[in-house]
PDB file of N, CA, C and O in Angstrom:
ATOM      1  N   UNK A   1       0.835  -1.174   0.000  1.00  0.00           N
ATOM      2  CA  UNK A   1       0.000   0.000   0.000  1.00  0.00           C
ATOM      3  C   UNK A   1       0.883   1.241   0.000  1.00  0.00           C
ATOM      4  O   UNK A   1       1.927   1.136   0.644  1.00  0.00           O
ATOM      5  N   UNK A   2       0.647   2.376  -0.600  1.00  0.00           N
ATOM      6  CA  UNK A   2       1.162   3.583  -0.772  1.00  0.00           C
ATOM      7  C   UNK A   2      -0.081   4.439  -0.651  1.00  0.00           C
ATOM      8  O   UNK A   2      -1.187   4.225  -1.148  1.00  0.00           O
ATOM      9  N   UNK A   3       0.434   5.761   0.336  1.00  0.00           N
ATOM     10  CA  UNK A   3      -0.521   6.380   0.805  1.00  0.00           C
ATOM     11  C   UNK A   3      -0.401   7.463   2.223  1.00  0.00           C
ATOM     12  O   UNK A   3       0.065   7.172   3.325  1.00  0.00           O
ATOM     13  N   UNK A   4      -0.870   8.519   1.863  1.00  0.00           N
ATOM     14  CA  UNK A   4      -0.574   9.407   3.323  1.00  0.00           C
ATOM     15  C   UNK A   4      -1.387   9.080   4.588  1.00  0.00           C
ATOM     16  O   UNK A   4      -2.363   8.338   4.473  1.00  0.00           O
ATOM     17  N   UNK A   5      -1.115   9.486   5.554  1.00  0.00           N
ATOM     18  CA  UNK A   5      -1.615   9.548   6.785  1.00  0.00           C
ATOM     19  C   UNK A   5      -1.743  10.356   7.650  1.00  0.00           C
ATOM     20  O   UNK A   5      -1.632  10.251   8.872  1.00  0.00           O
ATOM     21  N   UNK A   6      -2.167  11.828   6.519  1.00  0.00           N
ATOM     22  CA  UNK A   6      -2.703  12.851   7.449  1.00  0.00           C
ATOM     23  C   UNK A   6      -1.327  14.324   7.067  1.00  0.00           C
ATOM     24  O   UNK A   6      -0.822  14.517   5.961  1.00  0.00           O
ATOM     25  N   UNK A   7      -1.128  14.869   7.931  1.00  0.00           N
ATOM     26  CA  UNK A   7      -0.151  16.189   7.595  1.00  0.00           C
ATOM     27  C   UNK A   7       0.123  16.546   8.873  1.00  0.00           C
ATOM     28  O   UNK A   7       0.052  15.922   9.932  1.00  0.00           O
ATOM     29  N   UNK A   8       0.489  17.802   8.564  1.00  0.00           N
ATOM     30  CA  UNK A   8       1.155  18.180  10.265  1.00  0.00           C
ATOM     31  C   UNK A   8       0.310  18.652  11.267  1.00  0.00           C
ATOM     32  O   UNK A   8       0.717  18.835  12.414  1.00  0.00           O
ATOM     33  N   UNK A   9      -1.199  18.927  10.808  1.00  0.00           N
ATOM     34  CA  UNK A   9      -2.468  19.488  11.742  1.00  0.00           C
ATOM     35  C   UNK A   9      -3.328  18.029  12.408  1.00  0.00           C
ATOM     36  O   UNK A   9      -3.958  17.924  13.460  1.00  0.00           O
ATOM     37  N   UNK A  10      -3.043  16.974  11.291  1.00  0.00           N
ATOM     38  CA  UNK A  10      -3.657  15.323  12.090  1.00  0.00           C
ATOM     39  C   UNK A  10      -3.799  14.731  11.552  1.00  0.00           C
ATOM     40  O   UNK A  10      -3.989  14.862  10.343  1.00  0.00           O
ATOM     41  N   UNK A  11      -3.778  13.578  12.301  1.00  0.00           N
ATOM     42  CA  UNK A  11      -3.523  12.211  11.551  1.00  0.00           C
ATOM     43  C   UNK A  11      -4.569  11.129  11.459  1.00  0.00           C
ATOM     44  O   UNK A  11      -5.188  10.657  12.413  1.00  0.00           O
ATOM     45  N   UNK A  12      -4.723  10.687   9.769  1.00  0.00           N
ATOM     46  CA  UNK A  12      -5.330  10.298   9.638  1.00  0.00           C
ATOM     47  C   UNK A  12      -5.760  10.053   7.873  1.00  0.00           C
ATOM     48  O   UNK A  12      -4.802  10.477   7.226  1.00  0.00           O
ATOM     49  N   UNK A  13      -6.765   9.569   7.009  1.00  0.00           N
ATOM     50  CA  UNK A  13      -6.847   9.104   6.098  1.00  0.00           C
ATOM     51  C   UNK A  13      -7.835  10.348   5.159  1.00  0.00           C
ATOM     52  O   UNK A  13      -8.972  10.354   5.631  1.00  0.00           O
ATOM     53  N   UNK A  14      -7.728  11.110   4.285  1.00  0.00           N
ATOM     54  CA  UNK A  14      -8.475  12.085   3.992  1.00  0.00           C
ATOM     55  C   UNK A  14      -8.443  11.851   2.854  1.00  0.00           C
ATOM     56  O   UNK A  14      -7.590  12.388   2.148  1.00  0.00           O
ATOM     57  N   UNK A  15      -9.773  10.593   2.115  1.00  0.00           N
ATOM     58  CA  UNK A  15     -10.315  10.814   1.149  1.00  0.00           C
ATOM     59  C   UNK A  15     -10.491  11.597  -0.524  1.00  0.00           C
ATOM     60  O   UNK A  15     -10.569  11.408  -1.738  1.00  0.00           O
ATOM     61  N   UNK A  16     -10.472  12.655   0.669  1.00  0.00           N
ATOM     62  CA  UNK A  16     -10.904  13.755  -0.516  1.00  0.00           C
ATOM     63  C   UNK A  16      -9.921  14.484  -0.953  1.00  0.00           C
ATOM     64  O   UNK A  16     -10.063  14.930  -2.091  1.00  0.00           O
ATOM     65  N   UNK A  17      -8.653  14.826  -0.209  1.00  0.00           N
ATOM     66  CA  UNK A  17      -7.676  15.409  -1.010  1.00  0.00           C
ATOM     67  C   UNK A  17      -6.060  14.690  -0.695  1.00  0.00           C
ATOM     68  O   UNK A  17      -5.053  15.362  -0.473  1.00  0.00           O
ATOM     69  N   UNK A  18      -6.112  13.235  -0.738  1.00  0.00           N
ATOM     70  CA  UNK A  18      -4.968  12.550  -0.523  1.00  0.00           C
ATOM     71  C   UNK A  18      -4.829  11.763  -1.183  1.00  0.00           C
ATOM     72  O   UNK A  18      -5.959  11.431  -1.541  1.00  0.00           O
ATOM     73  N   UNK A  19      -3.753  10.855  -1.887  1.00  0.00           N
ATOM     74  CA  UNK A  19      -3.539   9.844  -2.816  1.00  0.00           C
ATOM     75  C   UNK A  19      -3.510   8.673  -2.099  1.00  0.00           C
ATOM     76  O   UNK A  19      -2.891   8.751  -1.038  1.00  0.00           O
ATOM     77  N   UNK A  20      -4.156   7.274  -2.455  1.00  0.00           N
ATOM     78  CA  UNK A  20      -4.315   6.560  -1.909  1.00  0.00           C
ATOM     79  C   UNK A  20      -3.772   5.017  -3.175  1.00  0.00           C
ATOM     80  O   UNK A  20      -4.289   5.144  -4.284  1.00  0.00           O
ATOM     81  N   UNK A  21      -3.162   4.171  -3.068  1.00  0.00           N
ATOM     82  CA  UNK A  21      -3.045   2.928  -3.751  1.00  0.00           C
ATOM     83  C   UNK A  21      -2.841   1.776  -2.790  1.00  0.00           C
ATOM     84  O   UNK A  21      -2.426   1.810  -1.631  1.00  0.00           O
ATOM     85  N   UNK A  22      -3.249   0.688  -3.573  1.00  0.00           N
ATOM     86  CA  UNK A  22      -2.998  -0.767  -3.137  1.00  0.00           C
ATOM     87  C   UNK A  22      -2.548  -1.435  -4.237  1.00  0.00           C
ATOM     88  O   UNK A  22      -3.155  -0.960  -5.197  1.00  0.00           O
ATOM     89  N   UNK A  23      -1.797  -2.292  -4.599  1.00  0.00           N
ATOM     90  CA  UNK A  23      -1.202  -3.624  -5.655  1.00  0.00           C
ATOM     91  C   UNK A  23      -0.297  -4.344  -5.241  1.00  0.00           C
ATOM     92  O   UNK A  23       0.126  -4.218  -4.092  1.00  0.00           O
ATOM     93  N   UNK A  24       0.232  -5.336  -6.179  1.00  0.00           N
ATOM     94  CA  UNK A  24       1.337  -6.378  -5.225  1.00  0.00           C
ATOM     95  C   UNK A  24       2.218  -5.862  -5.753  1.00  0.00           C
ATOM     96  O   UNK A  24       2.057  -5.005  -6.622  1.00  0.00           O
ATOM     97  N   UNK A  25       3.836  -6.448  -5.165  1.00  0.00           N
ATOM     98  CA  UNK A  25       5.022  -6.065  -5.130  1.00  0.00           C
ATOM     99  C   UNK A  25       5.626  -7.211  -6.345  1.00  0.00           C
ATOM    100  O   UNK A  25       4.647  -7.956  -6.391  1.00  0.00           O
ATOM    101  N   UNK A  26       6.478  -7.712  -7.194  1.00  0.00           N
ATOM    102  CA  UNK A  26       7.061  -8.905  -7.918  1.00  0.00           C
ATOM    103  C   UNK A  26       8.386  -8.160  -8.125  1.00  0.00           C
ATOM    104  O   UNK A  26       8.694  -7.074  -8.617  1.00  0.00           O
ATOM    105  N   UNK A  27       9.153  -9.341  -7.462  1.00  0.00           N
ATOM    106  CA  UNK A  27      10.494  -9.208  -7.539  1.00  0.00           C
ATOM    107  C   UNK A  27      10.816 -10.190  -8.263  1.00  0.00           C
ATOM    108  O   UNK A  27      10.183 -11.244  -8.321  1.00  0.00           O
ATOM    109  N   UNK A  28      11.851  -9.919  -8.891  1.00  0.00           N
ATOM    110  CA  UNK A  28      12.630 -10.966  -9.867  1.00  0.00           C
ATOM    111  C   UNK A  28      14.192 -10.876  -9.895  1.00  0.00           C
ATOM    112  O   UNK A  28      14.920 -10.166 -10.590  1.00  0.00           O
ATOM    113  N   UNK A  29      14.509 -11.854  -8.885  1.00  0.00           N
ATOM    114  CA  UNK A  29      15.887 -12.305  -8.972  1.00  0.00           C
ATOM    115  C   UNK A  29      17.168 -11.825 -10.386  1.00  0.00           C
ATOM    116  O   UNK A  29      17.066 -12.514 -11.401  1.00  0.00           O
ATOM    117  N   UNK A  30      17.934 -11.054 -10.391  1.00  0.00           N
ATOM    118  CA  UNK A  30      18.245 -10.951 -11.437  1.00  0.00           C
ATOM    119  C   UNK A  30      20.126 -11.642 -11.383  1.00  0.00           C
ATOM    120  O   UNK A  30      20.461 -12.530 -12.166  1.00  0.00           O
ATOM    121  N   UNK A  31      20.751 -11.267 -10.738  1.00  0.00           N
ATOM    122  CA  UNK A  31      21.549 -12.415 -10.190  1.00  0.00           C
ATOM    123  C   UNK A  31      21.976 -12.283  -8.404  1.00  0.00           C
ATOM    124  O   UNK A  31      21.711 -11.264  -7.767  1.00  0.00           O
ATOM    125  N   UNK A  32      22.527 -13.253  -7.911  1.00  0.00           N
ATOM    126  CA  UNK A  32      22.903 -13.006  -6.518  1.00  0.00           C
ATOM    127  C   UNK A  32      22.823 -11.707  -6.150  1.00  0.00           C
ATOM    128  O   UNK A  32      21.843 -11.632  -5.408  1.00  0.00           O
ATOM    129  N   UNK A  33      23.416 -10.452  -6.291  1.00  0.00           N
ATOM    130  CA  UNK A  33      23.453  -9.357  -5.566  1.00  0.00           C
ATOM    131  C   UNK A  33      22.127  -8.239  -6.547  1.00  0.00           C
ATOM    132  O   UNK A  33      21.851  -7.126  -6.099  1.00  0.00           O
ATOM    133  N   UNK A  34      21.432  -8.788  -7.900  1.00  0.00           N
ATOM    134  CA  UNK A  34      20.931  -7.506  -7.873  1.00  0.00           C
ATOM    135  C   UNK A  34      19.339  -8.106  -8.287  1.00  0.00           C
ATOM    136  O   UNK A  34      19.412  -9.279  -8.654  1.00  0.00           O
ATOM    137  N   UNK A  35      17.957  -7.560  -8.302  1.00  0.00           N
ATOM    138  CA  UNK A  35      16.947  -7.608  -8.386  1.00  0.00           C
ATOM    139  C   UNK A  35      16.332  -6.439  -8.972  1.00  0.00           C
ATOM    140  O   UNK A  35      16.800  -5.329  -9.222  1.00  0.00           O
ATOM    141  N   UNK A  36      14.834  -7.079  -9.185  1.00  0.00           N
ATOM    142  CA  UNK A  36      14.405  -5.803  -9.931  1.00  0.00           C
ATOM    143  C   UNK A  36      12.774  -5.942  -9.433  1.00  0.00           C
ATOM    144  O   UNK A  36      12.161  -7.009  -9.471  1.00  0.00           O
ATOM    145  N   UNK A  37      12.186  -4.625  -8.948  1.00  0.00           N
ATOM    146  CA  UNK A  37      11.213  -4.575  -8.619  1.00  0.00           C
ATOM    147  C   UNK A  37       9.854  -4.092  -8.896  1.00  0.00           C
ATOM    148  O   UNK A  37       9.616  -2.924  -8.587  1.00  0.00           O
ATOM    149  N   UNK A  38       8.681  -4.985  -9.570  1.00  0.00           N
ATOM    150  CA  UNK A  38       7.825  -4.018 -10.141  1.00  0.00           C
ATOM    151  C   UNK A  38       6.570  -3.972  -9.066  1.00  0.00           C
ATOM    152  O   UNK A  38       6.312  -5.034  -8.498  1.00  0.00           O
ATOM    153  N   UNK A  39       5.724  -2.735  -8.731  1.00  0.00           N
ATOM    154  CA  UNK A  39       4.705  -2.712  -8.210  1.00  0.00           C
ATOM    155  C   UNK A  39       3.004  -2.240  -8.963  1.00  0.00           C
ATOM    156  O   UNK A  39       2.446  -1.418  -8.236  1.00  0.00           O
ATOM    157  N   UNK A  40       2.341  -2.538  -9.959  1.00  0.00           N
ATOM    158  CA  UNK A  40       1.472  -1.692 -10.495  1.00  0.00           C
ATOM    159  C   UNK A  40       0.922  -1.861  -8.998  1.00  0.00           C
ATOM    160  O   UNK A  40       1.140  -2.667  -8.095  1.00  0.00           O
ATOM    161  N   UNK A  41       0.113  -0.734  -9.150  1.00  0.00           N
ATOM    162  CA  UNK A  41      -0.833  -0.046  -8.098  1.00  0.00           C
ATOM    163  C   UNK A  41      -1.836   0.682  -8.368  1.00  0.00           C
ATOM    164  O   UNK A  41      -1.823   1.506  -9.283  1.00  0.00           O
ATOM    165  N   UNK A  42      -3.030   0.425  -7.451  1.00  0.00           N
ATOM    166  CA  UNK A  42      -4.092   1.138  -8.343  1.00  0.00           C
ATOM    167  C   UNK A  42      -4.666   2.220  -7.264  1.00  0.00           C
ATOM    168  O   UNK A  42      -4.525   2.161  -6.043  1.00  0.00           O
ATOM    169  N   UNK A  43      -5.243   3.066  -7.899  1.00  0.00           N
ATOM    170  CA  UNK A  43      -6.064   4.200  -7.068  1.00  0.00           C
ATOM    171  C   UNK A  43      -6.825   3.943  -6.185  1.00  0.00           C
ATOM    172  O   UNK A  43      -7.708   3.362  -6.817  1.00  0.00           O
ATOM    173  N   UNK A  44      -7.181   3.949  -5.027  1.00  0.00           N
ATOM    174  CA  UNK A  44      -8.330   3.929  -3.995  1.00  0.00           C
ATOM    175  C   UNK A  44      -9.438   4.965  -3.806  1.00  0.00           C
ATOM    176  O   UNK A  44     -10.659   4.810  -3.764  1.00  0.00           O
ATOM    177  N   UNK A  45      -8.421   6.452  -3.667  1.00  0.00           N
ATOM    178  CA  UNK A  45      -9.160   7.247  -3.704  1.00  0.00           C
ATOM    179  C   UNK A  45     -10.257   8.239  -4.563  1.00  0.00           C
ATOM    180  O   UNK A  45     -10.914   7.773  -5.494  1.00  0.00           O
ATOM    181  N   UNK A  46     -10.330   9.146  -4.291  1.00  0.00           N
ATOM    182  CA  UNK A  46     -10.877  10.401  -5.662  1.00  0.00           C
ATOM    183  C   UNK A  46     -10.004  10.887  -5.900  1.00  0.00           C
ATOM    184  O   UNK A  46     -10.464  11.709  -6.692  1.00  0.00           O
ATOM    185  N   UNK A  47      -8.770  11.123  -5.854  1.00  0.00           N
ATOM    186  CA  UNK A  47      -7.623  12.119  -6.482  1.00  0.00           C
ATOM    187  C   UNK A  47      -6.544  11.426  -6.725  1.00  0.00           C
ATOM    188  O   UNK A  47      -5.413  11.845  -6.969  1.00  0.00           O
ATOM    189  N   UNK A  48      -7.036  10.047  -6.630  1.00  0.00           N
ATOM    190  CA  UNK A  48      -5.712   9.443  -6.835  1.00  0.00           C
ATOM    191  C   UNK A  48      -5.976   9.043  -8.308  1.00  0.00           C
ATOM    192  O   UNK A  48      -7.131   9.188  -8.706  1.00  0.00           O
ATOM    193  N   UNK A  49      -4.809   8.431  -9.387  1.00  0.00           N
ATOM    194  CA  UNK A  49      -4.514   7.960 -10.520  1.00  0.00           C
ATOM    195  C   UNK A  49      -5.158   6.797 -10.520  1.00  0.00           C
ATOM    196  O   UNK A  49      -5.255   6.048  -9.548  1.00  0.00           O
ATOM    197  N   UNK A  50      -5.621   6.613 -11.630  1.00  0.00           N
ATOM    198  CA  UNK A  50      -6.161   4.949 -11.616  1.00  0.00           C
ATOM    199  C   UNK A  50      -5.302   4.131 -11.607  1.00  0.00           C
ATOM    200  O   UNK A  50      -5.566   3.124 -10.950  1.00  0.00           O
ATOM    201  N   UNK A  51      -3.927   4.181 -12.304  1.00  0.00           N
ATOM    202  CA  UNK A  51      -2.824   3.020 -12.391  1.00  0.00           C
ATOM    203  C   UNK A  51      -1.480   3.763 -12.083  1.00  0.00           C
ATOM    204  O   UNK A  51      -1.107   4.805 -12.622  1.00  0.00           O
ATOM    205  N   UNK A  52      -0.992   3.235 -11.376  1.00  0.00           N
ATOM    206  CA  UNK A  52       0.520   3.709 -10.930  1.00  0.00           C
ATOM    207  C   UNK A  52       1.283   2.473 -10.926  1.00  0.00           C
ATOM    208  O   UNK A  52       0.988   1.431 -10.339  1.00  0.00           O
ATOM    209  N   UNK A  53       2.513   2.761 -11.804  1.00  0.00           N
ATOM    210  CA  UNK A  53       3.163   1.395 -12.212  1.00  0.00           C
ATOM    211  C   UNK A  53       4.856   2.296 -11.474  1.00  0.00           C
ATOM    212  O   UNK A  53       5.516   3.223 -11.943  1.00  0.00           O
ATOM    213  N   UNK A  54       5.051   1.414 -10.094  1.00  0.00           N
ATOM    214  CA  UNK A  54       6.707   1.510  -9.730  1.00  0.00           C
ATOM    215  C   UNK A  54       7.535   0.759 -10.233  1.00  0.00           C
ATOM    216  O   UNK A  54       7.098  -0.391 -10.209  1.00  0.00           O
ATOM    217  N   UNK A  55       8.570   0.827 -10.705  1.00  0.00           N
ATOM    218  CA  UNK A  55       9.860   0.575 -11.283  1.00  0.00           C
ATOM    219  C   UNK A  55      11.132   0.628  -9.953  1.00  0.00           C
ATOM    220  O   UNK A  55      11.510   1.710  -9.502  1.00  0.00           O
ATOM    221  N   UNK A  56      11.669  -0.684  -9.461  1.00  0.00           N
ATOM    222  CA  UNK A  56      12.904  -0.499  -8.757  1.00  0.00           C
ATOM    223  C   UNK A  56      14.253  -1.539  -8.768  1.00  0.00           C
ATOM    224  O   UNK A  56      14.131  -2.763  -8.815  1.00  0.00           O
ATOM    225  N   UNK A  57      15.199  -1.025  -8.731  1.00  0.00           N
ATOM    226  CA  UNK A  57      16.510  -1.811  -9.336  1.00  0.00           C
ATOM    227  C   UNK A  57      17.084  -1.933  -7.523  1.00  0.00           C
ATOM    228  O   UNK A  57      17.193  -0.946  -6.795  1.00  0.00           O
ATOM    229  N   UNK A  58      17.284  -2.887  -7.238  1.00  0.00           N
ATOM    230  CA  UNK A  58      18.236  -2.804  -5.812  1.00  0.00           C
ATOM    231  C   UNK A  58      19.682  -4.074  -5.863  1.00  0.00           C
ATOM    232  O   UNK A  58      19.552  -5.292  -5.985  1.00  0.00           O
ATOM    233  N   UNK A  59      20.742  -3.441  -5.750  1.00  0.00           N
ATOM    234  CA  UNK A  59      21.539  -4.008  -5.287  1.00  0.00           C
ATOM    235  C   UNK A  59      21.755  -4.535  -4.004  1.00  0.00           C
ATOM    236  O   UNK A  59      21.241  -3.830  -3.135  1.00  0.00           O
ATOM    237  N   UNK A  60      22.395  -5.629  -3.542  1.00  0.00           N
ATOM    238  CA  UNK A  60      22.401  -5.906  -2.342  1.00  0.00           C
ATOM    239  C   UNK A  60      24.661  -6.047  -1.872  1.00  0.00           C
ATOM    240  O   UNK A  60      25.546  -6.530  -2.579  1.00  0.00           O
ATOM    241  N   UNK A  61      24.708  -5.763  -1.263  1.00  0.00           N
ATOM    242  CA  UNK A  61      25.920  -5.414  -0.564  1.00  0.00           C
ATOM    243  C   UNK A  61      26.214  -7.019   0.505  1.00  0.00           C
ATOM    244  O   UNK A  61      25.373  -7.187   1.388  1.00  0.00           O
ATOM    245  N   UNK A  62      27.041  -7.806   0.424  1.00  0.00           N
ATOM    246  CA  UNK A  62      26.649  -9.039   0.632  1.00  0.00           C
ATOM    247  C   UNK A  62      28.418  -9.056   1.730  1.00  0.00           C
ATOM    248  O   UNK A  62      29.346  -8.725   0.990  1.00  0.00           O
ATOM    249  N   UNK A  63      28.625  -9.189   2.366  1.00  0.00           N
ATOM    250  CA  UNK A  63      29.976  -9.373   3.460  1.00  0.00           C
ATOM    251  C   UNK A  63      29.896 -10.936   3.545  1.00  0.00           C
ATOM    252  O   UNK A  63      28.934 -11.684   3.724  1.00  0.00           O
ATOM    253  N   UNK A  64      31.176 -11.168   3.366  1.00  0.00           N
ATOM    254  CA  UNK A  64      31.647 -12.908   3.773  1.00  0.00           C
ATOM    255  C   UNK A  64      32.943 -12.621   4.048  1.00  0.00           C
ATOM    256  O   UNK A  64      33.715 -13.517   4.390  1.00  0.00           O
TER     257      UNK A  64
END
C-alpha cells in the first residue's frame, strides 16, 4: 500500500484530497546481488490515478 496519513495538523486518512493505492510487489531475482522490482498499483481514492506502475533496481551489498 502507498498512501498518506494525514499532515502536520492530524492524523489520519483524507479521502478527498490525498492519494491513496494498493497492488502487489514482484520481484525478480536478477543475479545473486541484484533484483528488480515491479509494483502496479491502483487508485483507492478520488484524487488518486487509476494506475501507478513503480519501477525499482536494488543491489544488495553481501559481506563474507
Amino acid at each position: 500500500m502507498i498512501g498518506a496519513l494525514g499532515d502536520t495538523h492530524r492524523f489520519g486518512v483524507d479521502w478527498h484530497a490525498q492519494q491513496q493505492y494498493a497492488g502487489p510487489v514482484v520481484t525478480f531475482e536478477l543475479s545473486r546481488y541484484w533484483s528488480l522490482h515491479l509494483e502496479p498499483a491502483f487508485g483507492l481514492s478520488e484524487v488518486s490515478d487509476p494506475l501507478v506502475m513503480r519501477i525499482g533496481v536494488a543491489y544488495m551489498v553481501h559481506r563474507e
